[in-house]
C-alpha positions as CSV (number, residue, x, y, z in Angstrom):
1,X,-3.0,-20.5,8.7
2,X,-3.7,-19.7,12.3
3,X,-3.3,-16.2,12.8
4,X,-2.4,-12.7,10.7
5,X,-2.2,-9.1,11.6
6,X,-2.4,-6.6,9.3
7,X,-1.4,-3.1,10.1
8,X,-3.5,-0.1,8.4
9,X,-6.3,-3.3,8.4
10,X,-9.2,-0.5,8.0
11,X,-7.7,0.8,4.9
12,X,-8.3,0.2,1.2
13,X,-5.9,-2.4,0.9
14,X,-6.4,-3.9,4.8
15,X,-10.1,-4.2,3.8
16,X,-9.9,-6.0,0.6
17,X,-7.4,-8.5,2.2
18,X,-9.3,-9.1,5.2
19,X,-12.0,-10.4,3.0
20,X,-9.3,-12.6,1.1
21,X,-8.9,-13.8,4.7
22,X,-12.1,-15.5,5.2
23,X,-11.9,-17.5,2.0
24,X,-9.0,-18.9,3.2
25,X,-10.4,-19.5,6.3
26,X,-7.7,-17.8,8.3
27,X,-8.5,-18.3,12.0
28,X,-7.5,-15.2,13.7
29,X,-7.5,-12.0,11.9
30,X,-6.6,-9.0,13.6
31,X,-6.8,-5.7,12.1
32,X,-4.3,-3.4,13.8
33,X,-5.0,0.8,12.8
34,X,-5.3,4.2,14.6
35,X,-8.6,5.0,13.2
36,X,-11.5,4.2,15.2
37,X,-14.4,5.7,12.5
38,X,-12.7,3.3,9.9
39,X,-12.7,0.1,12.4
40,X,-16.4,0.6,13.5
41,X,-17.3,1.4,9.5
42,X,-15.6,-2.1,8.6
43,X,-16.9,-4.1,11.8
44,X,-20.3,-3.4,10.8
45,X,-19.9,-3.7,7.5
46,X,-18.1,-6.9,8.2
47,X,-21.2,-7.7,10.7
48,X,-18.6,-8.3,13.6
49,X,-17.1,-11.7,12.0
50,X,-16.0,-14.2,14.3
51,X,-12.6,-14.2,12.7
52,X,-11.9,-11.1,13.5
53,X,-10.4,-8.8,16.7
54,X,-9.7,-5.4,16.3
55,X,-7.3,-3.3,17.8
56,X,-6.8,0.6,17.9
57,X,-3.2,1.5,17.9
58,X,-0.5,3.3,15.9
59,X,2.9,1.7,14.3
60,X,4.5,4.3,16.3
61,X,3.5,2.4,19.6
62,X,5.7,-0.7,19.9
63,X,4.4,-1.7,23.7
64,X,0.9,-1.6,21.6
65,X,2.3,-3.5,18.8
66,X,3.6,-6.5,20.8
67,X,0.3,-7.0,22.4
68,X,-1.1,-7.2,19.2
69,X,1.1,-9.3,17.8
70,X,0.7,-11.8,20.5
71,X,0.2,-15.4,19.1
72,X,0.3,-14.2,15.8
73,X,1.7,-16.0,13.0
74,X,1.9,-13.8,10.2
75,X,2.3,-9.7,9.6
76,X,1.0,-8.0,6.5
77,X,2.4,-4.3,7.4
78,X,0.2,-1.6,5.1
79,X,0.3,1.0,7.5
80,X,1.5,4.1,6.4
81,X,1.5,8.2,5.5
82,X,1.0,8.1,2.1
83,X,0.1,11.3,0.5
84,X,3.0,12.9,-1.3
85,X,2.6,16.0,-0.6
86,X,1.2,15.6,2.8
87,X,4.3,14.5,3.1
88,X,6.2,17.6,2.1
89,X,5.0,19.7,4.5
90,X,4.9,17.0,7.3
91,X,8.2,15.3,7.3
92,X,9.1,14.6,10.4
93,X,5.3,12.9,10.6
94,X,6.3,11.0,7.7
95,X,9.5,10.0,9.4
96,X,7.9,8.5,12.4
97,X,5.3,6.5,11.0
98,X,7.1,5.1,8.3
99,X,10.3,4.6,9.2
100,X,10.3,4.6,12.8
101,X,7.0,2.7,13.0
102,X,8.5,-0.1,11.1
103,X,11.4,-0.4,13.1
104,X,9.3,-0.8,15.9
105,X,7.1,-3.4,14.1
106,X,10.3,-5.3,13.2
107,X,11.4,-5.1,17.0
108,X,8.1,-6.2,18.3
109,X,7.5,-9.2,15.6
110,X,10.9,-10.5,17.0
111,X,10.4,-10.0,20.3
112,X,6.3,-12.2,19.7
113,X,7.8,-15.1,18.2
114,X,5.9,-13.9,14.4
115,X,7.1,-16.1,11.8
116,X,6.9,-13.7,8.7
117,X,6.3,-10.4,7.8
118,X,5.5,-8.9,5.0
119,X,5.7,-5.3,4.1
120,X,4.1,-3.5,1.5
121,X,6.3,-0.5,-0.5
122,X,5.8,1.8,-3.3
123,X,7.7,2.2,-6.6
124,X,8.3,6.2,-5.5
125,X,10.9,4.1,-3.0
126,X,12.9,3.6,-6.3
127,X,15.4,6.7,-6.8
128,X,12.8,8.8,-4.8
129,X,12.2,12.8,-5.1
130,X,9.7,13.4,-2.4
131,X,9.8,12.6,1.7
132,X,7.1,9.7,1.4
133,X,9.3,7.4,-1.3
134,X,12.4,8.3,1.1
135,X,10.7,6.9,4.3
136,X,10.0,4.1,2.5
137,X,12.9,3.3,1.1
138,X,14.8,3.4,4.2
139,X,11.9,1.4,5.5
140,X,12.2,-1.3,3.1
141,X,16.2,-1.7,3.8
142,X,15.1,-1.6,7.3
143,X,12.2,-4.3,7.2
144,X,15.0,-6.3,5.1
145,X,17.7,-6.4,7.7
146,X,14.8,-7.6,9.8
147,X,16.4,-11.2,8.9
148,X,19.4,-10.8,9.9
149,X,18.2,-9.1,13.3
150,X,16.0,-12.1,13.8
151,X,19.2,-15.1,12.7
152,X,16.2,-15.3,10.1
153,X,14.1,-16.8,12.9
154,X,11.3,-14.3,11.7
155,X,11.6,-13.9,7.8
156,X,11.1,-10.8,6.6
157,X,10.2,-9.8,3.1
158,X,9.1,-6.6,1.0
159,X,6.1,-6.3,-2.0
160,X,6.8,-3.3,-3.9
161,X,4.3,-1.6,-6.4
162,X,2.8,1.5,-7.3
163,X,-0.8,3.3,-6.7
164,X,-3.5,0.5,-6.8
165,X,-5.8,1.3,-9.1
166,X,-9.0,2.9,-7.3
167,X,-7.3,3.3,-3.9
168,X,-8.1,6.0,-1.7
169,X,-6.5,9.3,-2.8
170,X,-5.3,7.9,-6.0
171,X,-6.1,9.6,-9.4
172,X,-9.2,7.9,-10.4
173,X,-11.5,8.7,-7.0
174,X,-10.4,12.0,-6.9
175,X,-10.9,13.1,-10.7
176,X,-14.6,11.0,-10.3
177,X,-15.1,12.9,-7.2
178,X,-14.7,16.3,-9.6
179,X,-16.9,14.3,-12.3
180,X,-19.5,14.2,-9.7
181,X,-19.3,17.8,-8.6
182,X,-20.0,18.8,-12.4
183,X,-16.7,19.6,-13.1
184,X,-15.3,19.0,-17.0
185,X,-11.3,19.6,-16.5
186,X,-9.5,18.1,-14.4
187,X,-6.0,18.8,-12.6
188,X,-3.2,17.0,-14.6
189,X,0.5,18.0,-13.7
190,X,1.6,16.2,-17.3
191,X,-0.9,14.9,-20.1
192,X,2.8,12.4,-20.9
193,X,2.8,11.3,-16.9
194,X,3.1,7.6,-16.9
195,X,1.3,5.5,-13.8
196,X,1.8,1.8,-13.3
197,X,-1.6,0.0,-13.5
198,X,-2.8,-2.9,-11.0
199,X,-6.1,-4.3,-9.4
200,X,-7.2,-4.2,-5.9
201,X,-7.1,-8.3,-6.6
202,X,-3.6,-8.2,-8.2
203,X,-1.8,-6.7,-4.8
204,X,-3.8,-8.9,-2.6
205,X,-3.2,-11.8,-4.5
206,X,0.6,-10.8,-5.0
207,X,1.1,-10.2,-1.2
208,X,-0.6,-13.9,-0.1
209,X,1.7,-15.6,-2.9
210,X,4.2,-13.8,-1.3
211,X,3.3,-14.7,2.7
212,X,3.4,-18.8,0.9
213,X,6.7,-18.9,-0.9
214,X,8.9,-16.2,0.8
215,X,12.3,-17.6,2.5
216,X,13.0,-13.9,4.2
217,X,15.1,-11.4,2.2
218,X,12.9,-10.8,-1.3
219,X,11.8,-8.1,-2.7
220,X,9.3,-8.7,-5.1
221,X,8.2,-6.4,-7.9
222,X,5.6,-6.9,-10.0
223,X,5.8,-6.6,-13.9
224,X,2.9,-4.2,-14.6
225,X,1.2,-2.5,-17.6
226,X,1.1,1.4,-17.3
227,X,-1.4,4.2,-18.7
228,X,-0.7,7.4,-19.8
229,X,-2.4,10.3,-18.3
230,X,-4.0,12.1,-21.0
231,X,-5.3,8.2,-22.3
232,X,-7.0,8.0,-18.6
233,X,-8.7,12.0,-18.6
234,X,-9.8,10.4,-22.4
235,X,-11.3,7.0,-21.3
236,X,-13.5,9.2,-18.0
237,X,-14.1,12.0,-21.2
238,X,-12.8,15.2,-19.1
239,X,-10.8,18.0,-20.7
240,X,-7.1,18.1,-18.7
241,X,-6.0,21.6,-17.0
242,X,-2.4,21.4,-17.2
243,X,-0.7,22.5,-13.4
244,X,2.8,21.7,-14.2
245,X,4.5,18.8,-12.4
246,X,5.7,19.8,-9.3
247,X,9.6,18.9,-7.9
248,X,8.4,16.3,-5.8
249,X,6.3,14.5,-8.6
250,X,8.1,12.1,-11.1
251,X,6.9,12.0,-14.9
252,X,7.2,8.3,-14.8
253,X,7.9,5.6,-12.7
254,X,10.0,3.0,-11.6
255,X,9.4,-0.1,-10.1
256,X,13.2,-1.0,-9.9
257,X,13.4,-2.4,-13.6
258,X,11.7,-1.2,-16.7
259,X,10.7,2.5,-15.9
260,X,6.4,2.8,-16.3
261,X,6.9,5.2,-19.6
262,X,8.7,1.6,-21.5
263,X,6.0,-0.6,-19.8
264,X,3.0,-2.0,-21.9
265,X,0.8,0.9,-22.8
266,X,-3.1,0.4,-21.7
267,X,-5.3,1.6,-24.7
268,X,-8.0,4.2,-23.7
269,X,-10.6,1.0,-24.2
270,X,-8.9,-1.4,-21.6
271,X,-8.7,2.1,-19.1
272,X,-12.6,2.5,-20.0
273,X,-13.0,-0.9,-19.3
274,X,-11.1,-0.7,-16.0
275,X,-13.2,1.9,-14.9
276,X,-16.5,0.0,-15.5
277,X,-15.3,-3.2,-14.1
């Protein structure tokens, strides 16, 4: 492969498949986000790799998209306001980011010739209770109609799955980050929550196989094991302070099949080894 942009390239995700990049010896990677702390981190961690070029912009920019995108083959779109309940009081952020960023991303791929895109969803997309699973749920129809809008010259195709584990603002960095202050309870809105589990390497791996075998118009779930929350504050050995779940938190969720309480239950030993791995 010639050429990839990914969009939200500086984040936890854009950074582990940048790297996934260079063992495949993709030619041209450019790593599309708004934050210029983040780019300059990764650049020099990345020790300014020839593969790379680097672009400041936001999704919500579609002028700065198609310059982006020019002479790029293939679109891995991450970016995105993800925090749920950022989300609640911000909805009309939320709205323009992920929904109306990705229509402009769909108009702008079109417009540069791109020959797929990929975009990467959530399972709180599936029946969803807050603003951030709306946005994308309307975004995924949207990236999805993308082939139609395109006569399918630029395929278009949707990952869906939930938190990955250890991603930035996800349960496991946040309760460490308590660990670490001395804390011993931790905020839990339901000891019986279920979360679908899934590696950093599992979603990047999923999205390439993805980019290699899509035809435009799939939406691929994963099937994925799931923890309980009371097994996880177990396996880090932190007592749980009970908050109540919130109306804009599900108990369990759903990737758009089996529903992550009927999943395969991790042990408290495979979350313990998670944690060390």
């Amino acid at each position: 492969m010639d050429s990839i942009l990914i969009t939200g390239g500086s984040g936890f995700f854009g950074r582990a498949f940048v790297e996934e990049c260079f063992s495949r010896s993709v030619e041209r990677i450019c790593i599309f986000s708004r934050g210029e702390a983040l780019q300059a981190k990764m650049r020099s961690e990345l020790l300014d790799h020839k593969s790379c070029r680097w672009f400041i912009g936001d999704v919500r920019d579609r002028w700065r998209l198609r310059r982006a995108l020019e002479g790029v083959e293939v679109v891995v779109h991450a970016a995105a306001l993800k925090r749920v309940e950022v989300g609640e009081y911000n909805h009309s952020e939320m709205v323009r980011t992920n929904i109306a960023g990705a229509e402009n991303l769909i108009e702008a791929s079109i417009d540069s010739g791109v020959k797929k895109v990929v975009m990467i969803s959530t399972d709180k997309a599936v029946s969803p209770v807050n603003c951030y699973g709306a946005t994308k749920l309307v975004a995924e129809k949207l990236v999805l109609a993308g082939n139609s809008l395109s006569g399918n010259r630029t395929k278009f195709s949707v990952v869906r799955y939930g938190n990955v584990w250890g991603s930035t603002g996800s349960v496991v960095p946040t309760w460490k980050t308590l660990i670490e202050r001395g804390e011993t309870e931790v905020p839990v809105t339901s000891p019986f929550a279920t979360r679908f589990f899934m590696t950093k390497k599992q979603a990047v791996d999923l999205v390439w196989e993805t980019i290699e075998t899509m035809n435009g118009g799939e939406l691929v779930m994963p099937e994925l094991p799931a923890y309980e929350l009371s097994d996880l504050a177990h396996a880090m050995g932190v007592r749980m302070k009970i908050t109540g779940l919130p109306k804009h938190e599900k108990v369990h969720e759903t990737m758009g099949g089996i529903p992550s309480d009927l999943a395969r239950r991790m042990s408290v030993k495979e979350l313990k080894e998670a944690l060390n791995g």
